[in-house]
N, C-alpha and C positions, 0 to 999 in steps of 0.2 A: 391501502396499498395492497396490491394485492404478493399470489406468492412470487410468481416472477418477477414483476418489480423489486423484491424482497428481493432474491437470489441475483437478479442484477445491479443492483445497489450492492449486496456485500462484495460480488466480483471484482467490481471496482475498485471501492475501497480497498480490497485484501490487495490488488496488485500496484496501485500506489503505494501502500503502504512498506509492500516489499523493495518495490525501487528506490524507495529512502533508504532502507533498511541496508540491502544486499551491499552496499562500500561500506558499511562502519566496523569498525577494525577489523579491514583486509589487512592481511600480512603479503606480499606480492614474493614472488619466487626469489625476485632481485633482490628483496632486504634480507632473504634469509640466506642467501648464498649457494641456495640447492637448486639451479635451473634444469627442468628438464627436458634434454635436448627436443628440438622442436616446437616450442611452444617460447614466447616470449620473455623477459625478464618480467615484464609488468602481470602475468599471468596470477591468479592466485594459489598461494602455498596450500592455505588453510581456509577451507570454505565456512564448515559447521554449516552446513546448507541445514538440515535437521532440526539445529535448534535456533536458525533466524526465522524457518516456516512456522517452527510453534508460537515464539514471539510476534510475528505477521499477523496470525492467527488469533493472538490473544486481543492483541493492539485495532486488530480491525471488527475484532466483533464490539470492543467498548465502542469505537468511532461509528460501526455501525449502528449500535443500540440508541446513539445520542440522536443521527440523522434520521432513523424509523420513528422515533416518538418525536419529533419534530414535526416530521411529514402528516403521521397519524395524526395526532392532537390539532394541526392545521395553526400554528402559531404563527408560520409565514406560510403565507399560501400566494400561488401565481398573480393573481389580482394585484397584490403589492408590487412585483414587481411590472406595472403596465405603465411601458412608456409614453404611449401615444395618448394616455389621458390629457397632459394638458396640455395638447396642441389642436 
C-alpha cells in the first residue's frame, strides 16, 4: 500500500467514523429550553466538537490499523472477490 493510499484509507475511515459519532448525545437547544433566536429548536446546545474529533481520531486509526494490515499481509486480496470466474 502505498502512502497515499494509506492517507486515503484513513480519510475515509476518519469521516465515517465521525458521522456515526457526531448525533451521539446531542443535547438539541429545544431540550434544554435556551433557543437562540435564529436558529432552530433541533439545532445543538452542546457540541464538544473537540473532544468527538479526538475520539474519531482514536477510533479511526484502530479501524484503520486493522484494514492496513489486512490489505498489507494480502489475507483477502481482489482475486477472491472475482465474479465472473464461474461463468
Amino acid at each position: 500500500m502505498t502512502i497515499g493510499a494509506a492517507l486515503v484509507l484513513f480519510a475515509i475511515v476518519w469521516f465515517m467514523v465521525l458521522f456515526i459519532v457526531l448525533p451521539l448525545r446531542l443535547t438539541t437547544q429545544g431540550e434544554c429550553g435556551d433557543v437562540v433566536p435564529g436558529t432552530p429548536k433541533s439545532a445543538p446546545a452542546n457540541v464538544n466538537l473537540k473532544r468527538k474529533v479526538l475520539w474519531v481520531t482514536i477510533v479511526s486509526a484502530v479501524i484503520w490499523a486493522g484494514l492496513a494490515a489486512v490489505i498489507v499481509t494480502g489475507v483477502i486480496s481482489i482475486g477472491q472477490f472475482d465474479i465472473y470466474n464461474g461463468i
